[in-house]
C-alpha positions in Angstrom: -42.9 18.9 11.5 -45.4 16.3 12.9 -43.1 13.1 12.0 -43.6 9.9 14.3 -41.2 7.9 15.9 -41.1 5.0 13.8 -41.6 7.4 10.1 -38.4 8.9 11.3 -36.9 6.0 11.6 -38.2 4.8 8.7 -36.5 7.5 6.7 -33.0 7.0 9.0 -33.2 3.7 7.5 -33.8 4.4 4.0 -31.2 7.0 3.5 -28.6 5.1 6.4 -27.6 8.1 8.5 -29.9 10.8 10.7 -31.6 12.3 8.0 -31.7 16.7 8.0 -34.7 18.8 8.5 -34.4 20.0 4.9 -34.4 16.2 3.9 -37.7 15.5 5.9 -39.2 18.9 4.7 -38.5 17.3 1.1 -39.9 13.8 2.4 -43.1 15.7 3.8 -43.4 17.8 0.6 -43.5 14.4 -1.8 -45.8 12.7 0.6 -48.2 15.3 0.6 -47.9 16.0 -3.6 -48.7 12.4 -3.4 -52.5 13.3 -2.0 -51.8 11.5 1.2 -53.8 8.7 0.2 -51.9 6.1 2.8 -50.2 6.8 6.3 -46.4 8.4 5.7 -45.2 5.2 7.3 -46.9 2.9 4.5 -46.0 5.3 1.6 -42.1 4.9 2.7 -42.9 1.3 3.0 -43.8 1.5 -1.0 -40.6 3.7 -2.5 -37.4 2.5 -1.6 -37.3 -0.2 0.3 -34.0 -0.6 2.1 -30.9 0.7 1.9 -29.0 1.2 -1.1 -26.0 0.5 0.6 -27.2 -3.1 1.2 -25.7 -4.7 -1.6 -25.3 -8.4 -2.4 -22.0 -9.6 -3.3 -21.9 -12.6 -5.6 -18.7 -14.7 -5.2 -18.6 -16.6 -8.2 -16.1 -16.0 -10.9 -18.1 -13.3 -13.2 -16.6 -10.1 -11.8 -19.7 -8.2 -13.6 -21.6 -9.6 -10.8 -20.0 -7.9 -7.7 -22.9 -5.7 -6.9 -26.4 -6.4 -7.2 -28.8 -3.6 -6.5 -31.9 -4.1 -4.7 -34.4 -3.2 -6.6 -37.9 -0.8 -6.0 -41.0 -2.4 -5.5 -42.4 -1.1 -8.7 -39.4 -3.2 -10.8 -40.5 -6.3 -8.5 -43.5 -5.3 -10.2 -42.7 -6.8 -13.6 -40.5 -9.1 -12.3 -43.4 -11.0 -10.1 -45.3 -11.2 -13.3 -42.6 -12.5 -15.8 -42.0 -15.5 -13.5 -45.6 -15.9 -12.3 -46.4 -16.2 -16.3 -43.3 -18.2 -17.5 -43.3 -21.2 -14.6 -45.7 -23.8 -15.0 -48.5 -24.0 -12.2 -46.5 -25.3 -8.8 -47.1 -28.4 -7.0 -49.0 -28.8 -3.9 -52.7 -28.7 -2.9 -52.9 -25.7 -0.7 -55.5 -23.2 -1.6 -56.1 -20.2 0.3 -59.4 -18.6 1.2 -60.6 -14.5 1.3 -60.1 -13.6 4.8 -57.3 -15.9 6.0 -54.1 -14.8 7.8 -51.4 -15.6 5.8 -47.6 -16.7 7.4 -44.4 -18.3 6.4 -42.9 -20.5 8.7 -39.4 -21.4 7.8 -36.0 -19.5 8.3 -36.0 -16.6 5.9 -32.6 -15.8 4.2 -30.9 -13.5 1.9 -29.6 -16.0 -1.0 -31.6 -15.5 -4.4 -28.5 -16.0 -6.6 -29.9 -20.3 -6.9 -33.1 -19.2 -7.9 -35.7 -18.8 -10.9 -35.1 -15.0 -10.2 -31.2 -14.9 -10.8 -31.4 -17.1 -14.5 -34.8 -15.1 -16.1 -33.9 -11.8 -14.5 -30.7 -11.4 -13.3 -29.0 -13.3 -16.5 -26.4 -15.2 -13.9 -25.2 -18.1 -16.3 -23.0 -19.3 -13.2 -24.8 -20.4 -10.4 -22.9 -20.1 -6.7 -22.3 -23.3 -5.0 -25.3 -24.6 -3.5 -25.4 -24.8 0.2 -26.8 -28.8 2.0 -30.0 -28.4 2.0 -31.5 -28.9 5.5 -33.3 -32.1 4.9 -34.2 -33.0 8.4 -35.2 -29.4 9.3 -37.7 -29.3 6.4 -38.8 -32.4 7.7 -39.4 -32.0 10.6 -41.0 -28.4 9.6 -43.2 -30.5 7.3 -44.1 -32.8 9.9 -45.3 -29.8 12.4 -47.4 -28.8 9.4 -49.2 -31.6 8.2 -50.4 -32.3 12.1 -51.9 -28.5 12.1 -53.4 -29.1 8.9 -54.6 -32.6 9.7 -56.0 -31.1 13.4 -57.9 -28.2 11.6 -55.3 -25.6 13.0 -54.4 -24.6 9.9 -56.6 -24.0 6.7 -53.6 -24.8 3.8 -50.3 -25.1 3.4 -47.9 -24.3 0.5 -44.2 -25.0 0.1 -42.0 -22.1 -1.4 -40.1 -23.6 -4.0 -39.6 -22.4 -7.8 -40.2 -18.6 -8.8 -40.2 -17.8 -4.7 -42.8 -16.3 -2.2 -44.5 -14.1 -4.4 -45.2 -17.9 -6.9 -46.0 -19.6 -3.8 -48.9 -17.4 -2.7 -49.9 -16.7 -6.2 -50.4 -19.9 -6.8 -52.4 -20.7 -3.7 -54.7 -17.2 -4.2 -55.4 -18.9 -8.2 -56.3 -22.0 -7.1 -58.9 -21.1 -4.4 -62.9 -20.2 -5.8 -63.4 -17.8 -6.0 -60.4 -16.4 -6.7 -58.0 -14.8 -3.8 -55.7 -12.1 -3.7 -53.4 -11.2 -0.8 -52.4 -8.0 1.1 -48.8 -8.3 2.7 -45.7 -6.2 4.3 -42.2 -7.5 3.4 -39.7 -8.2 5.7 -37.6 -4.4 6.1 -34.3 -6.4 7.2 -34.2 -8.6 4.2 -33.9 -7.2 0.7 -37.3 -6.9 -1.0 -36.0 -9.4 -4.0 -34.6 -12.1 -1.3 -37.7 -11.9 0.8 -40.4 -12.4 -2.9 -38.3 -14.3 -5.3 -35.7 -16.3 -2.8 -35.8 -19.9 -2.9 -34.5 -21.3 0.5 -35.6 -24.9 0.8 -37.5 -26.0 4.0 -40.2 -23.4 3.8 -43.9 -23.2 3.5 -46.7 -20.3 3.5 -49.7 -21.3 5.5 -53.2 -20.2 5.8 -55.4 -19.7 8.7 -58.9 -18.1 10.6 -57.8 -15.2 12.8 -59.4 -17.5 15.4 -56.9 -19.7 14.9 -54.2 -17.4 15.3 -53.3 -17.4 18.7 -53.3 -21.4 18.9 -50.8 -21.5 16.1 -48.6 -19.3 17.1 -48.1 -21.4 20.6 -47.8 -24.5 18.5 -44.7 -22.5 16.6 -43.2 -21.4 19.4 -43.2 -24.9 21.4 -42.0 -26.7 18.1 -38.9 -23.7 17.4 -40.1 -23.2 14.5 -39.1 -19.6 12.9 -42.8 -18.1 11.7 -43.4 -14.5 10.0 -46.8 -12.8 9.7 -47.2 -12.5 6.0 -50.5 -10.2 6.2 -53.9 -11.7 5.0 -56.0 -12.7 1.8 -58.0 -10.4 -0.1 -60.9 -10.1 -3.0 -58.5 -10.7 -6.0 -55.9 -8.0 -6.2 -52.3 -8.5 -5.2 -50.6 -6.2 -2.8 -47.3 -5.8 -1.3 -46.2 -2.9 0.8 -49.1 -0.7 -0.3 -48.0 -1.3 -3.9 -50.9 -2.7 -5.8 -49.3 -5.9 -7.9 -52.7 -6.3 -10.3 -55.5 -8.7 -10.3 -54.9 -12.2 -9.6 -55.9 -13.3 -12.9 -52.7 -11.6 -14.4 -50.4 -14.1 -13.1 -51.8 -17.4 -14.8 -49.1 -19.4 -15.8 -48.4 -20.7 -19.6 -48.8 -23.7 -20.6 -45.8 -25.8 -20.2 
């Protein structure tokens, strides 16, 4: 049938068991209805994006919110813009440039439940109990930072705080001129909203040459410090997972 390695277990992973040859047929058949305008393996990437069996279970004391569904990219879609457009502009002077890699360094979790994403979207009127905070691991994560930064290592650097990932790098493509956008792949084993929306203290997004690249990723690795490759920035227009998001300029923030 012509499937790769990694498409089929791409599809193993999006339907959690080995998947039939009448199942791929289908698979092949919507792919190719689609005009085969991306690699099979990206197109995947942009429908369902994990598991539906991966649900979160909230432990507060509102039953009604035992099972939370991941949802598809496209409902991230309106999502990313209602909290882009309702939070005031973030904090913090980092502002990317067209043609930077982009990266997150910081532990990346699954907890979203504390977040702007759970109240404006999710309608949780009880938070869960908040976890410490790791104070001394965001400082010293912070610290690491601001020598890169200071040393010319890295380009900018952003904390992730209100409305998430998908703020933080918003925010960063708005404020650099001309205008940025940004082209990134999620992480597959964390859940699509977690991974955009989360808000796990203790992490920043950073911004660097491709030059740079292989300097700071020694400089992670000799101070521990957790990094994923984000993807890079682009022209103006948001993407994530193939899935085009819109031009930057739609997620200006109101005034506030």
């Amino acid at each position: 049938m012509g499937i790769s390695q990694p498409v089929f277990e791409e599809v193993q992973a999006i339907i959690g068991r080995m998947p039939t040859v009448q199942e791929l047929g289908t698979l092949m058949a919507m792919w190719e209805a689609n005009g085969r305008q991306q690699s099979l393996l990206r197109w995947l990437k942009g429908q369902r994006h994990a598991v539906e069996r991966h649900e979160y279970l909230y432990s507060g004391e509102d039953s009604a919110h035992t099972q939370i569904r991941e949802p598809r990219v496209r409902e991230c879609l309106d999502t990313a813009l209602r909290l882009a457009t309702a939070l005031p502009a973030p904090r913090g002077k980092g502002r990317f440039s067209r043609g930077e890699n982009l990266y997150m360094v910081g532990n990346i979790g699954t907890d979203f439940l504390d977040s702007e994403y759970a109240r404006r979207c999710l309608h949780l009127a009880s938070a869960p109990l908040r976890l410490d905070s790791p104070s001394e691991e965001a400082e010293y994560t912070g610290l690491i930072l601001d020598s890169l930064l200071a040393a010319g290592v890295v380009a900018s650097c952003r904390p992730v705080r209100q409305g998430g990932l998908f703020v933080a790098l918003a925010a960063g493509c708005r404020a650099s001129r001309p205008k940025a956008g940004f082209d990134i792949l999620t992480c597959r084993e964390v859940r699509l909203d977690s991974f955009l929306f989360g808000e796990e203290p203790g992490r920043a997004v950073v911004s660097l040459s491709e030059q740079q690249d292989d300097f700071f990723l020694l400089k992670m690795e000799e101070a521990r410090l957790n990094c994923c490759f984000l993807g890079h920035t682009t022209k103006g227009r948001l993407l994530v997972d193939d899935f085009d998001y819109g031009d930057i300029g739609r997620y200006a923030p109101s005034d506030k």
